[in-house]
C-alpha positions as CSV (number, residue, x, y, z in Angstrom):
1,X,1.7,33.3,-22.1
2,X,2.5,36.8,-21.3
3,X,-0.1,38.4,-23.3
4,X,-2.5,35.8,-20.9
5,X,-0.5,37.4,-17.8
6,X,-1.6,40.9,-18.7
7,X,-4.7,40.0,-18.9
8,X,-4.9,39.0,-15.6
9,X,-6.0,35.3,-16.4
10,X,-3.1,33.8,-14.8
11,X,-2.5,36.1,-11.5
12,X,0.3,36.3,-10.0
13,X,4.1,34.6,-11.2
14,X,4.0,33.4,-7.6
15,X,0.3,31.8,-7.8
16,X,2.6,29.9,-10.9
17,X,5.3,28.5,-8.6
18,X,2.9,27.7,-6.4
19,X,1.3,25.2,-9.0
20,X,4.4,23.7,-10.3
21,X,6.8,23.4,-6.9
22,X,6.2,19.8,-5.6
23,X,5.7,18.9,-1.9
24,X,5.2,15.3,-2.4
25,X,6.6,12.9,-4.2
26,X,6.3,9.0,-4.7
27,X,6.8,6.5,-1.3
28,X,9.0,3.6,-1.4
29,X,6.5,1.6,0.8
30,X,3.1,2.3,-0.1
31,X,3.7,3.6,-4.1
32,X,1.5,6.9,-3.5
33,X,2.2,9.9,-3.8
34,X,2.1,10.9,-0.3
35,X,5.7,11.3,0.4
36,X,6.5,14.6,1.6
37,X,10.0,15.8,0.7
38,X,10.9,18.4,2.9
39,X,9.1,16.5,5.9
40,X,10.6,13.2,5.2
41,X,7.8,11.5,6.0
42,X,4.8,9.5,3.9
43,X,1.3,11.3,4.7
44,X,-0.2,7.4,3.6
45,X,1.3,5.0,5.3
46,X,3.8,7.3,7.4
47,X,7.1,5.6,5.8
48,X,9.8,5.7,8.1
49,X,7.9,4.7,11.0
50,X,8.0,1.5,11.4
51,X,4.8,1.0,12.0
52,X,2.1,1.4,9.1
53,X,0.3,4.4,9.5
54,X,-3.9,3.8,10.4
55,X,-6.6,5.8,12.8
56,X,-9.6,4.3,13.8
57,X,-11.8,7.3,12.3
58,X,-11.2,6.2,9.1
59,X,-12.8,2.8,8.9
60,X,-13.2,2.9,4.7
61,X,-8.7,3.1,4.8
62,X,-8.2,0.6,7.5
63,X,-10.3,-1.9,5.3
64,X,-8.4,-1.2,2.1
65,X,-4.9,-1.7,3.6
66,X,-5.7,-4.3,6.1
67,X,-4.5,-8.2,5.6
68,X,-5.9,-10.4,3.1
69,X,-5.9,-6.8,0.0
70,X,-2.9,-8.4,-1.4
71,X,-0.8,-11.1,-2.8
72,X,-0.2,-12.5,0.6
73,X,2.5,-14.8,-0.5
74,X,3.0,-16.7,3.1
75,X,-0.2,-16.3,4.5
76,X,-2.1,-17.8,1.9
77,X,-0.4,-21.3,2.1
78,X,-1.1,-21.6,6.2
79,X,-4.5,-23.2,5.9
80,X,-3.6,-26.0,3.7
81,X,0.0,-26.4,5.8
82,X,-2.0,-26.4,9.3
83,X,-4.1,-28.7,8.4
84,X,-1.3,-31.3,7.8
85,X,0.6,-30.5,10.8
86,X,3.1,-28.0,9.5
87,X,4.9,-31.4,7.9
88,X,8.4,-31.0,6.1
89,X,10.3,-33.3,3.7
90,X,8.5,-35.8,4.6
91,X,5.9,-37.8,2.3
92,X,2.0,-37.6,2.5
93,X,0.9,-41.0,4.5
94,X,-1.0,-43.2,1.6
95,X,-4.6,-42.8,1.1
96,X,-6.4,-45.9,1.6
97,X,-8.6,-47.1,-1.5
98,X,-12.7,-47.5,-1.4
99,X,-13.3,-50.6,-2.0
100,X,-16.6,-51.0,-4.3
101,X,-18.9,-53.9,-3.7
């Protein structure tokens, strides 16, 4: 290591500090690692604003984060429960049989 710091290979001790020091670290919102410590504030999704962080001169990043990207647990039942009138604990009316003849 040192014998590779004479040699001038590495620079300077401060170009090293430089490379391990961490400015950000992971977000608790968006899982990057965009979270700048000393700032307090995600450079992703801009965790703690309330708001989730998107300019419209970045089209490509708007379409990755937008709805419909994940698991959308709620939204992905609303079709199927709007088209039977939102019903609750309350049976499905019977389905009347074809008759063949």
């Amino acid at each position: 290591h040192e014998a590779a710091q004479r040699a001038g290979v590495m620079g300077t001790k401060n170009a090293l500090k430089k490379q391990i020091q961490k400015t950000h670290t992971r977000c608790r919102r968006c899982g990057r690692t965009s979270f700048h410590i000393q700032k307090k504030v995600c450079a992703g999704c801009g965790y703690p604003s309330a708001r989730l962080r998107s300019y419209n001169w970045s089209k490509k990043m708007i379409r990755r984060k937008t709805r419909g990207t994940g698991r959308m647990r709620y939204e992905k039942d609303l079709p199927r429960k709007f088209k039977n009138g939102f019903r609750e604990q309350t049976q499905a009316p019977a389905r009347k049989k074809k008759t063949t003849a």
